[in-house]
N, C-alpha and C positions, 0 to 999 in steps of 0.2 A: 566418288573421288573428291566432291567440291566436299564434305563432311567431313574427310580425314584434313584436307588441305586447311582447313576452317580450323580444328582443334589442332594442327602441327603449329601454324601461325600463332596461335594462343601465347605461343611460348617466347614469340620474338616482339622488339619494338624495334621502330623505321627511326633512324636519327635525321636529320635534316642541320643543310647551315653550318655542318662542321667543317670546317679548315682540309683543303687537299694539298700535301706536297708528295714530290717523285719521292722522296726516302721515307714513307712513314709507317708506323708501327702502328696501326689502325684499329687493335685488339687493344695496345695498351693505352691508347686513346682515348677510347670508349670507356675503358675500366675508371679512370679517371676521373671523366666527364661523371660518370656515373659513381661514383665516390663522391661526386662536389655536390650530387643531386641528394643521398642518402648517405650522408657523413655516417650514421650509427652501425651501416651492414659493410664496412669499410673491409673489413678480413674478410666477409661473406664472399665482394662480389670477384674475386679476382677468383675466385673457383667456378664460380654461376656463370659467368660468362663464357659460353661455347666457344662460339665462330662467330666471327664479325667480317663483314666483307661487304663492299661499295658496287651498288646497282650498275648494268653497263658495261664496256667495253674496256678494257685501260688507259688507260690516254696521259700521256703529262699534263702538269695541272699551267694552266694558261692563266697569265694574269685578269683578271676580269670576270673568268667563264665562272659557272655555277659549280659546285663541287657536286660531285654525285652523291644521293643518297644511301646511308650505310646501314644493314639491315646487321641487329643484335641477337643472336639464338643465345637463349640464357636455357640452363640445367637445372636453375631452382623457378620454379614458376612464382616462388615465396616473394623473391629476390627482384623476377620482371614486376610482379603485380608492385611492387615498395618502389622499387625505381617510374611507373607510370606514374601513379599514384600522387608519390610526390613533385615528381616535373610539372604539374599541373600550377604549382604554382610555383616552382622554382625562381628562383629572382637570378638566381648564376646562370640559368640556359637566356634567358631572359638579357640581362646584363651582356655574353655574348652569341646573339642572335642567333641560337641554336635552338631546335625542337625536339621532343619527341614525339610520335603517332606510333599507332596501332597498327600493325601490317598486316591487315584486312586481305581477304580473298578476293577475288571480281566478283564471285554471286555473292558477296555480302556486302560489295561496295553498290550490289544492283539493286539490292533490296533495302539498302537504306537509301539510297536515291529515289526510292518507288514511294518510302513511308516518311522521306522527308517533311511533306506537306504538314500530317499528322504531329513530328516534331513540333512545326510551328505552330499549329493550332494550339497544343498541350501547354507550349511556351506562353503564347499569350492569353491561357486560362488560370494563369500561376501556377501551375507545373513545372518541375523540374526535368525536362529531357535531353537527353542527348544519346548519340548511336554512339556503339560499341562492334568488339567483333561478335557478340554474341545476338546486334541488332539493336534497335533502338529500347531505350529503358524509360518508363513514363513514370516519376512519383511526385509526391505535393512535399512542399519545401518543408520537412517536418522537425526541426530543430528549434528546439525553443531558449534563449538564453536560462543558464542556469538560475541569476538572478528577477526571472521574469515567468518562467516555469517550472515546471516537475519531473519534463520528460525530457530525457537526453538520447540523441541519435547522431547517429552517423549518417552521413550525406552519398557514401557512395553506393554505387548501383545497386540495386537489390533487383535482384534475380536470382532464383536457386536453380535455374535452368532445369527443374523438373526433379531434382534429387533431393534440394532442401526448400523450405516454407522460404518465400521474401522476406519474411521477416518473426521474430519470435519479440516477445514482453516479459520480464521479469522485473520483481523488486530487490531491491538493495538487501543484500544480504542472506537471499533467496537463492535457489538452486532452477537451472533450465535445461534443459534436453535438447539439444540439434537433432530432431528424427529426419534421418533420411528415407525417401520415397522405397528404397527398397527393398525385396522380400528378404528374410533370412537364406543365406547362404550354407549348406553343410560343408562344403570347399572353402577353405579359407581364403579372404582376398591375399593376394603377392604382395600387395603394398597400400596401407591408408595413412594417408597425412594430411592432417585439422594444420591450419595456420591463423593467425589474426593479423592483416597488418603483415607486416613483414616477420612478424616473429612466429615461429613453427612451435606449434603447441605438442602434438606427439607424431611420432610416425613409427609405425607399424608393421613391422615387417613378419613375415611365417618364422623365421628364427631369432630376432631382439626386437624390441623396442627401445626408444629414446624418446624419452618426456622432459622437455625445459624443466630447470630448475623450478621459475617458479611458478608452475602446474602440478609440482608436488604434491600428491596428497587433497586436489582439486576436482581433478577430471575423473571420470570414467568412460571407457571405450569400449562398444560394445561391437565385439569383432562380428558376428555374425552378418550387422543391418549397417557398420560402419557410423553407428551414432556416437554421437559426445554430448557426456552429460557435464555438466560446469556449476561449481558449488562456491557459497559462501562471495556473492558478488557485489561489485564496489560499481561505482561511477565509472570507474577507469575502465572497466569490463565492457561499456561499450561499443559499438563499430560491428565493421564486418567478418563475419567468418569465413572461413572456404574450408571444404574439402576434395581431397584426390584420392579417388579411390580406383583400384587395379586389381579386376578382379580376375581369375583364371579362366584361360580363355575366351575371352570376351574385349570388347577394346572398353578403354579410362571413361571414366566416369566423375565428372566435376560440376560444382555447385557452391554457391555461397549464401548467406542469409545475415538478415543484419539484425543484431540485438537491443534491442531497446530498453533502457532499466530504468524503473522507475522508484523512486523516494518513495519505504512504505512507508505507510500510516504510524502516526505517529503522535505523541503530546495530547491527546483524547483529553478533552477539558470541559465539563461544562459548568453555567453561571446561572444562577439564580437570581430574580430581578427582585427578591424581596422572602427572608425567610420568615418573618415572623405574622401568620397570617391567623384570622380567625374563620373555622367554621361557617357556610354561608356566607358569609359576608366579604371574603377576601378570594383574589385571581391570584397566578404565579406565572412566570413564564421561566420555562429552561431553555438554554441555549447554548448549542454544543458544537464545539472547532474541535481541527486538527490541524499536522502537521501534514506535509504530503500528498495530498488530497486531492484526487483528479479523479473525474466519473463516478463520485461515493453515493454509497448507499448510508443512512443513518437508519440505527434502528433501537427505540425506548425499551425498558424496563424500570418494573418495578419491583422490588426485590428480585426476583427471578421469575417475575410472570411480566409478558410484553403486554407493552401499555398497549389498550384499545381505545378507538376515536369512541366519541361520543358527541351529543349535540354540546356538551361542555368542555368536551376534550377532543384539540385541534392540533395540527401539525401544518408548519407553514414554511416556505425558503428549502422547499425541497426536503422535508423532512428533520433539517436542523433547528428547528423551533416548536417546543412542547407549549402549549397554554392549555393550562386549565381554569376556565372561564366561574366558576364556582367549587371552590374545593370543599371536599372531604376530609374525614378525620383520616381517613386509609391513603389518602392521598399525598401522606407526608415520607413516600419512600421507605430504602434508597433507591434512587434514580440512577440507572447507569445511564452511559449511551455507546451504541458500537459504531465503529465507523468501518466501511467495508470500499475497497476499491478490487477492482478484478484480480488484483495481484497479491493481497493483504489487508488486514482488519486488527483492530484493538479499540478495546473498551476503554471508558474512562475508570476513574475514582469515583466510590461511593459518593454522592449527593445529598443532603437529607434538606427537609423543608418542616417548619416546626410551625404545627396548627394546633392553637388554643382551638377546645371543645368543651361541654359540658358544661355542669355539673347533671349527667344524668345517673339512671339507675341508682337513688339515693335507698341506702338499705338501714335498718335501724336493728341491731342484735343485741338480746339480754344473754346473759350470765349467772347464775345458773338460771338457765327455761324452765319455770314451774308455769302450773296453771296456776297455784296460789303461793304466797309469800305469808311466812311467820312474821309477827311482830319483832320488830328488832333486827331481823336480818336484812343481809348484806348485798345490793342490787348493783351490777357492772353493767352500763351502757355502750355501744360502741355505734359510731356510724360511719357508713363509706360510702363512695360514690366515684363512676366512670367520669372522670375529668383531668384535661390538661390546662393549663400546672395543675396541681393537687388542688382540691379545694378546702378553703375555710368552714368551718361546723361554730352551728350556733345550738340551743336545747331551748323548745318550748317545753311547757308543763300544761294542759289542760288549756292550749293555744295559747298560754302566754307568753312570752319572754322571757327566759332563764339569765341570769349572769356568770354563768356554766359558757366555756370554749373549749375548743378541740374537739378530737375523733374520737374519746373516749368521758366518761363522768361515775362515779365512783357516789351510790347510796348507801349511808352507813348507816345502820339500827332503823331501819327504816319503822315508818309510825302511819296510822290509819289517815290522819291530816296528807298523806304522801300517796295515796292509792289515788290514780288516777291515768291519762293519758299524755304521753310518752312521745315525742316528736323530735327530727333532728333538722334543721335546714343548713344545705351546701351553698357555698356562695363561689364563682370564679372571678377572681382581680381583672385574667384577658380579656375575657368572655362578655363581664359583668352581669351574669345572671343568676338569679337565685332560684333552687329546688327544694323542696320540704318534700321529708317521706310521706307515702302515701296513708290515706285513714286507715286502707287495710294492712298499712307496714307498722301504723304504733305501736306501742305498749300500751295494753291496761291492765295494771298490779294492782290485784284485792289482796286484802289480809287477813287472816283467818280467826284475828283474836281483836277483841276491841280494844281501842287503847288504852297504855297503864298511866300515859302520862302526856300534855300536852306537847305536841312537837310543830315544827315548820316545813312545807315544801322546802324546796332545796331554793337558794337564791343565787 
């Protein structure tokens, strides 16, 4: 009996403070009162309002005495929760020395009297508690100014009293699931109805439904488990949920949970503290933010393989700090970075980091490849070599110094004075280093005829 009395009471609030005369209209009082407290459910409440009636015996109202208290049965529980809800801080009940309270059971005014202590202890751990009819409700003041944090919540009670979680997390723009505790139904429930706030999101009946307008095309209801699913969410999306659920044969079943949404990830950026590096001799550090960013995970790449530590490559500041203490030519990316929070992730823009190297693997190639060369014919040189920027080519002749430049040199009617060894040396401007092909990369062009006429190396 104390169970049902406990959820009947649910539905009512205790007025206090309000004005007693012999002639009064005590329902249309109330409605009033309660219009000044929730101006926006103003057409709501003149239906929600049941029965109102004054604790007590009747008595004329005597000047001085204390008016009796008037107990409110409201038909939308939407309606009482928005009318509590807001009296809390109403400045009109306030202004005229009027209350509202919860109209509590005795075994629930015994058992918050019993856990009172607990109260205060919570209270003075920086806790937020206070009792209800549902009992005392213990959480940490978890609201963080919009301009000072990332996480937005609602301050009132979370409890799902066993049917919904205390609380769910999503990000902005994301989709969440209210699962309620219960198993699937083959019976359909009689009646489910989601609300937020005083605004009724759908309700559910075995022959219509009605979905506020604007839950259009948002929710999904999933009759069997009484869940709601909620799509495409804003800031404004959070606060507390309820549901009421009625199912056949069995007595109501109600629960609330509070949703918490958080700003995803976002503006993924990272900085390079210097791109122009050389081989050996130069460090880098990347350094990678976001937008939104609470509990991240960061995580490197390089092209599309994730960066590995090494004794030269470190990760610092919680993994948003790449150094690479000695770089590589392979080391020049691109660099992404991801950033990950439990609700949401995005990668940044490509990265690049630009390392002079080289001039190695210097190659030296003839045109046409004989093993011997006619008198008079016509010898193409070319040389290349692995280096960034490109490198410069100089031509020795028999080790000496040519006045020949570039990757290519062109021997015309070549002459027995011209048979000899063949060499290219790479130079890099970043770098500053010089490579000569190897003795086993020259040329050495013999001739097969002796000369017809005196000629010159090339100059």
């Amino acid at each position: 009996m104390d169970e049902i009395e406990t959820y009947t009471r649910r539905w009512n609030l205790r007025l206090t403070g309000g004005p007693q005369t012999d002639q009064e209209d005590v329902r249309a009082k109330v409605i009033q009162i309660c219009q000044e407290v929730v101006p926006d459910t103003k057409n709501k409440l003149v239906d929600s309002v049941e029965t109102v009636h004054r604790l007590g015996r009747r008595r004329a109202a005597a000047e001085g005495s204390a008016p009796r208290h008037i107990i409110v049965q409201f038909v939308s529980r939407v309606c009482r929760d928005a009318v509590w809800r807001e009296a809390k801080t109403s400045l009109y009940l306030r202004q005229h020395g009027l209350c509202f309270k919860e109209d509590i059971s005795k075994g629930d005014r015994e058992r918050q009297e019993k856990l009172w202590p607990q109260i205060q202890r919570a209270r003075e751990a920086g806790k937020r508690a206070e009792p209800s009819s549902r009992g005392p409700s213990l959480h940490r003041r978890n609201r963080r100014d919009r301009a000072h944090g990332r996480t937005y919540r609602n301050e009132g009670l979370a409890s799902g009293d066993g049917v919904l979680p205390d609380s769910v997390d999503a990000a902005e723009g994301g989709t969440v699931t209210f699962t309620t505790s219960l198993a699937p139904t083959q019976t359909p429930f009689i009646t489910i109805t989601w609300y937020f706030g005083s605004t009724t999101i759908i309700t559910s009946n075995t022959d219509s439904n009605f979905t506020a307008p604007e839950y259009e095309g948002r929710i999904t209801l999933f009759i069997s488990t009484g869940s709601l699913q909620l799509r495409n969410l804003s800031l404004n999306d959070a606060g507390e949920y309820g549901v009421i659920l009625k199912p056949a044969g069995s007595k109501v079943q109600s629960g609330t949970s509070t949703l918490n949404i958080h700003e995803p990830v976002s503006n993924v950026r990272v900085t390079v503290s210097s791109s122009d590096l050389v081989e050996f001799n130069s460090s880098v550090t990347l350094s990678c933010s976001a937008d939104g960013i609470n509990l991240t995970t960061f995580l490197w790449f390089n092209g599309t393989s994730e960066v590995t530590l090494s004794d030269r490559v470190h990760l610092t500041d919680g993994g948003a700090t790449l150094t690479i203490a000695t770089v590589w030519r392979y080391d020049q990316g691109p660099f992404t970075c991801k950033v990950s929070d439990p609700f949401s992730s995005s990668t940044s823009a490509p990265a690049e980091v630009s390392i002079s190297y080289g001039p190695d693997d210097v190659i030296l190639r003839s045109s046409p490849l004989l093993d011997y060369y006619e008198e008079g014919s016509d010898l193409s040189l070319s040389c290349s070599a692995d280096s960034r920027p490109a490198a410069h080519f100089k031509w020795l002749f028999n080790s000496k110094l040519l006045s020949f430049t570039g990757a290519q040199i062109q021997v015309k009617n070549m002459q027995t004075n011209q048979s000899g060894d063949y060499s290219c040396q790479a130079f890099n401007s970043k770098t500053l280093k010089y490579t000569t092909s190897q003795p086993g990369e020259s040329q050495k062009f013999l001739l097969c005829h002796p000369p017809m006429s005196r000629s010159r190396a090339p100059q």
